[in-house]
C-alpha positions in Angstrom: 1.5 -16.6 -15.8 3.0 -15.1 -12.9 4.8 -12.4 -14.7 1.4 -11.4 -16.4 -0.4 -11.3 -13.3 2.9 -8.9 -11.7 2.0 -6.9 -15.3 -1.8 -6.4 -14.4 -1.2 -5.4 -11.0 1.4 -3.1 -12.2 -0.7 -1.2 -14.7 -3.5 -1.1 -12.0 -1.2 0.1 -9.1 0.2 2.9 -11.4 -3.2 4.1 -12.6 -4.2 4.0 -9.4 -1.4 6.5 -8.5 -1.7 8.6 -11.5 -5.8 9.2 -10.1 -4.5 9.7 -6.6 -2.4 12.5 -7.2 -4.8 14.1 -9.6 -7.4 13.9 -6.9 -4.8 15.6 -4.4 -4.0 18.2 -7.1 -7.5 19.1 -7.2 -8.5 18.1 -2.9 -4.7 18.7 -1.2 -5.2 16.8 1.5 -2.9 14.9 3.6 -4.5 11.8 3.5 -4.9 11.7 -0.2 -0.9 12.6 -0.2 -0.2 9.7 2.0 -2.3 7.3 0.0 -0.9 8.7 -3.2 3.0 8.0 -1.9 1.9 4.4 -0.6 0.3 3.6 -3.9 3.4 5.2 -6.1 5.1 2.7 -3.9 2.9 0.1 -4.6 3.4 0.6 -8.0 7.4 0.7 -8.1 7.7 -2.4 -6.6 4.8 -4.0 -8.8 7.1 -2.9 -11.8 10.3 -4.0 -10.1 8.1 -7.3 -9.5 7.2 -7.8 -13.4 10.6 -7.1 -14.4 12.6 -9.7 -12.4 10.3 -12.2 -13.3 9.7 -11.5 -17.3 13.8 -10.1 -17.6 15.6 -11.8 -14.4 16.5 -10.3 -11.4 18.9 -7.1 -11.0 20.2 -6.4 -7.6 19.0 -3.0 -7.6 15.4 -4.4 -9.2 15.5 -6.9 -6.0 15.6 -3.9 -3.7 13.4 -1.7 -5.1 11.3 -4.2 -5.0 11.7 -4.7 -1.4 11.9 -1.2 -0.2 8.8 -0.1 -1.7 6.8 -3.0 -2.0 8.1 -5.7 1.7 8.7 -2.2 3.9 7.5 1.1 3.1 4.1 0.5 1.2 1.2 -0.6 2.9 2.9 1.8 6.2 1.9 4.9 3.7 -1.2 3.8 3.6 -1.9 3.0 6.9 -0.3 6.9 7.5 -3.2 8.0 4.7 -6.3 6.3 7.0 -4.5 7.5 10.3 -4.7 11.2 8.8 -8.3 10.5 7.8 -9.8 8.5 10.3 -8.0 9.8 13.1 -7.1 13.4 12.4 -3.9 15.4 11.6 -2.3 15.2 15.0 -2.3 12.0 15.1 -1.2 12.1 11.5 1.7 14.3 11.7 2.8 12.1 14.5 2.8 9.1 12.4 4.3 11.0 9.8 7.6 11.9 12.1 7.9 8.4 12.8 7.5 6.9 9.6 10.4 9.4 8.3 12.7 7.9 10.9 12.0 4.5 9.5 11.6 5.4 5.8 15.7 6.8 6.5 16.8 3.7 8.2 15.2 1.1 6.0 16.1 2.5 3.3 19.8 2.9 4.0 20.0 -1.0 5.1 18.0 -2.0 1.8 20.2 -0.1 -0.2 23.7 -1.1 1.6 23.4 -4.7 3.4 24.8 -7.2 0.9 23.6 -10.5 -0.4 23.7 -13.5 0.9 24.0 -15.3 -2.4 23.3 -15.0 -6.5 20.2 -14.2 -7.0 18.2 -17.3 -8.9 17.4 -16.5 -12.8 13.4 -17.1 -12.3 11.1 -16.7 -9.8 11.0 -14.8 -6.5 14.7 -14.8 -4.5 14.1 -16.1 -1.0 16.4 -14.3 2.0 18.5 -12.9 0.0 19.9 -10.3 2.3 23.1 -11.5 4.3 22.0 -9.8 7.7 18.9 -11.6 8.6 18.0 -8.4 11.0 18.3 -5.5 8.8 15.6 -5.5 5.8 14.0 -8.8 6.5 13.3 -7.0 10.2 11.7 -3.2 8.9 9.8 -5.4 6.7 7.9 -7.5 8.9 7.8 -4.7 11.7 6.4 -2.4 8.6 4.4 -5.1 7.3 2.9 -5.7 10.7 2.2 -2.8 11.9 0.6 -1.4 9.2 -1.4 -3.6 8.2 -2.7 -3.5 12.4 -3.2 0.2 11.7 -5.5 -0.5 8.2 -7.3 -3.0 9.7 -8.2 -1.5 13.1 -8.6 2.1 11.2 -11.0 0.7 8.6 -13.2 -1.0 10.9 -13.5 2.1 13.1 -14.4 4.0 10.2 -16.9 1.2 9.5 -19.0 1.4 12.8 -18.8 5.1 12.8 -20.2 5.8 9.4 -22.9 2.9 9.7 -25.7 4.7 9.8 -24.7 7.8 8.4 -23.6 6.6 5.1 -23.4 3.1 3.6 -20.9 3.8 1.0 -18.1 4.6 3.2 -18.9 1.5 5.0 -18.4 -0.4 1.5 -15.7 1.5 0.4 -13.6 1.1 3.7 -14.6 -3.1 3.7 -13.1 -3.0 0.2 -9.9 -1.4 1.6 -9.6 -3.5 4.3 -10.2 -6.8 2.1 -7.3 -5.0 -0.2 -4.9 -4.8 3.0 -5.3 -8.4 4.2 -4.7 -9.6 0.2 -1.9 -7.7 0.5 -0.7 -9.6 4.3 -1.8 -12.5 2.9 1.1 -12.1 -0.4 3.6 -11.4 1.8 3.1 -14.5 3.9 2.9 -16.9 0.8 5.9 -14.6 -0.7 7.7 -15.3 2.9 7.2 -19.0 2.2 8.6 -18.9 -1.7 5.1 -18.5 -3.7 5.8 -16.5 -6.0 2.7 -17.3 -7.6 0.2 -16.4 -4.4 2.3 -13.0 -4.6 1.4 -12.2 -7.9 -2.3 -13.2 -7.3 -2.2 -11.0 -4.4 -0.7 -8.0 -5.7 -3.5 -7.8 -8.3 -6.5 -8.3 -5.8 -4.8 -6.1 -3.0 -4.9 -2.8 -5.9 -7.8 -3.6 -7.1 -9.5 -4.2 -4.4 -8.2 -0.7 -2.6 -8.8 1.4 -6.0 -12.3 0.1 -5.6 -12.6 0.9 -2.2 -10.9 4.3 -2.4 -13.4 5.3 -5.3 -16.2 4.0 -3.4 -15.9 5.9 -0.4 -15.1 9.0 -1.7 -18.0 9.2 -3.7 -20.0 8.5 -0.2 -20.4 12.1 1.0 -22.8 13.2 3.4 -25.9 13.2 0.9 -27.7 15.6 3.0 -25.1 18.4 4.1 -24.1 18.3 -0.4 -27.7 18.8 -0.8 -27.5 21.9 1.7 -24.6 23.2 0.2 -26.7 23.2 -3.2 -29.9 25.1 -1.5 -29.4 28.5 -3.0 -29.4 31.3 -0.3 -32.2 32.8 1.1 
């Protein structure tokens, strides 16, 4: 059950992507970008996730899975609302530090070695022989981005209130997403591998939703001036 839960959020997360970056091809935008890389994320370690539960798990299937799916994720997306909600300044900011701590997580995940085998089923449990390397990025990246989602979204909330419902709905989607998402990685933290899966599943769906939602929420009265023919 838990391997065809990690299937369906797999297939989600990468359809997801796919829309993402067709959206940026057609609107580049650097928030779409951001949200596009997070979700591409999302949907490697998804995959990685399947895998090492339907096949058994691979060393370098353990941390893909928990470079892109315990570190680097949900910070993308936080780096997608911080360029929306925020603005580019702010965004490019993020951006220089996040690259910092993309380089340095990702050569710890990559090098540190194992503590132990991993186990033939279910999900391995601190795995990695230094306690502070990965398992540390991951609950700093973890933490703090879901902080930025959740303070971001509700922001955006109160500021579109009035103005436009949709984005209101859209953004409470995205922000139920995120805490499915924090919510995962606590029962994951505690050995649950079956809370994971159940997460990962709500957490894209619920953001896809979201995401589609609120873009669809455009100012209905500046599109209806942009469609007034000139005088």
């Amino acid at each position: 059950m838990d391997a065809f839960l990690a299937l369906l959020a797999a297939l989600a997360a990468t359809l997801f992507a796919v829309d993402l970056w067709v959206d940026y091809r057609s609107r580049p935008r650097p928030h779409i970008a951001a949200y596009a890389i997070g979700m591409t994320m999302f949907a490697f370690a998804t995959w990685a996730f399947f895998a090492g539960l339907y096949f058994g798990w691979t060393g370098s299937g353990y941390r893909t899975f928990y470079l892109f799916g315990a570190i680097l994720n949900i910070p993308f997306l936080a780096l997608g609302s911080m360029f929306l909600v925020v603005g580019r300044r702010s965004g490019h900011g993020m951006a220089v530090a996040l690259g910092a701590i993309t380089a340095i997580s990702t050569t710890l995940t990559t090098t540190v070695p194992f503590a132990g085998e991993l186990p033939e089923s279910g999900v391995p449990h601190e795995v990695f022989a230094d306690g502070f390397g990965p398992r540390l990025f991951a609950i700093i990246g973890g933490a703090a981005g879901t902080t930025i989602l959740v303070v971001l979204a509700l922001v955006s909330v109160l500021r579109f209130w009035k103005r436009n419902r949709r984005i209101v709905w859209g953004n409470l989607l995205i922000l139920a997403g995120t805490l499915a998402a924090a919510s995962g990685g606590t029962g994951l933290a505690l050995g649950e591998s079956s809370a994971f899966a159940v997460s990962l599943f709500a957490a894209v769906t619920l953001i896809w939703g979201g995401y589609k939602v609120a873009s669809g929420g455009k100012d209905p009265a500046r599109w209806r001036r942009r469609r007034q023919p000139p005088m």
